[in-house]
N, C-alpha and C positions, 0 to 999 in steps of 0.2 A: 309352602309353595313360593313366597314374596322371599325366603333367603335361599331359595336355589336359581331363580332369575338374579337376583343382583352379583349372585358369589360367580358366577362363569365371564360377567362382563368385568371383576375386579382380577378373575385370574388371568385372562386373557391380556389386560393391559399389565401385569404383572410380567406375564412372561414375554408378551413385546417388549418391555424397560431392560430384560434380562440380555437381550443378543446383542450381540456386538459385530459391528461391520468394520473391519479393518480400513476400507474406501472412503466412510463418514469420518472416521476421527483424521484420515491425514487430509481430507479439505476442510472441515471445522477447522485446522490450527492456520492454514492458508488463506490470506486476504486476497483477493481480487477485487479491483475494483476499476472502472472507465471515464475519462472524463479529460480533460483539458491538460496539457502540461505549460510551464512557462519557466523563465528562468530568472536567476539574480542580475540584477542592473551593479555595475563594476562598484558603484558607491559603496556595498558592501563586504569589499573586500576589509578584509582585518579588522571588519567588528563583530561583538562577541552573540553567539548564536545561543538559543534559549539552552543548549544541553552546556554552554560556557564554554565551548571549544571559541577558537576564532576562525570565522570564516573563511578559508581560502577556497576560491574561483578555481581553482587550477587541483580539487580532489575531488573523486566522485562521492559527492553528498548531497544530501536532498531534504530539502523540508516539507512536511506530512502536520496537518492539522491532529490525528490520533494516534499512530501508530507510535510505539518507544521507542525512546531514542535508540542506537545503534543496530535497527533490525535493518536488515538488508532487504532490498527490493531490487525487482527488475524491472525496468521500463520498456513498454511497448511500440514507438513512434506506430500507431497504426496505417498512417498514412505510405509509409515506406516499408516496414516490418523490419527496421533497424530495433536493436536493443544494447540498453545497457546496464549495471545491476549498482547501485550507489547506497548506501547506507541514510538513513536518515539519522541528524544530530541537530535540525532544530525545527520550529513551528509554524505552520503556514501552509500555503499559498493563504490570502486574506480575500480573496476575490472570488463573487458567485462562479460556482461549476469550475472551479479549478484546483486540482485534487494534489497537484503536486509540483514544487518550486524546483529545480536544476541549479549545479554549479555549470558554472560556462561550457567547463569541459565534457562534463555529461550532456549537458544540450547540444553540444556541438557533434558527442559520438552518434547520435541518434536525428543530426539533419534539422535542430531545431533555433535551429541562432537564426537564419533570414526571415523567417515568421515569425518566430516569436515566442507563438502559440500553437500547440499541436495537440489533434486527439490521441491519447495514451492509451495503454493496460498495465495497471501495475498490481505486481502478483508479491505477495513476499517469498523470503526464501531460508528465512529460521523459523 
């Protein structure tokens, strides 16, 4: 009697492990995430960024505390519902609740150079 109660709750979870939702694995591979943007002070122009590119202010790039190097993101300015989509190639923002660093030009597509700081979404897009 005690191995036909436990064999129904192990088939059970067997055959939920078995299906597949096409919907779950294409947001599994998708980061989103919410939180503060901010951008590069000019000082950093032409120095070398943790992926060893050199920084230029003037490409859309982005630095991300975790994501790898060269995946593409979209940025959300949530404030306006401006967006722009930058690669990240180095490491950071270093500052509590701040999820993601801008080069000039992408701060500036997205309305974010006279603050500063703006609340984002940022979705990846590989």
């Amino acid at each position: 009697m005690q191995t036909r109660i436990l064999t129904v709750p192990i088939l059970l979870a067997f055959a939920a492990g078995c299906t597949e939702s096409p919907e779950a694995d294409a947001t599994e591979s998708t980061v989103i995430q919410k939180g503060k943007a901010s951008y590069y002070a000019r000082s950093f122009q032409g120095k070398e960024t943790a992926s060893g590119e050199t920084f230029n202010q003037n490409e859309l790039v982005a630095a991300h505390k975790t994501l790898p190097f060269d995946t593409r993101v979209q940025v959300t300015n949530l404030e306006n519902g401006k967006q722009v989509t930058v690669r990240i190639n180095d490491r950071g923002p270093f500052k509590p609740g701040r999820i993601i660093d801008l080069s000039r030009v992408a701060a500036n597509r997205i309305d974010l150079l006279d603050e500063g700081i703006a609340p984002v979404k940022i979705e990846t897009l590989d």
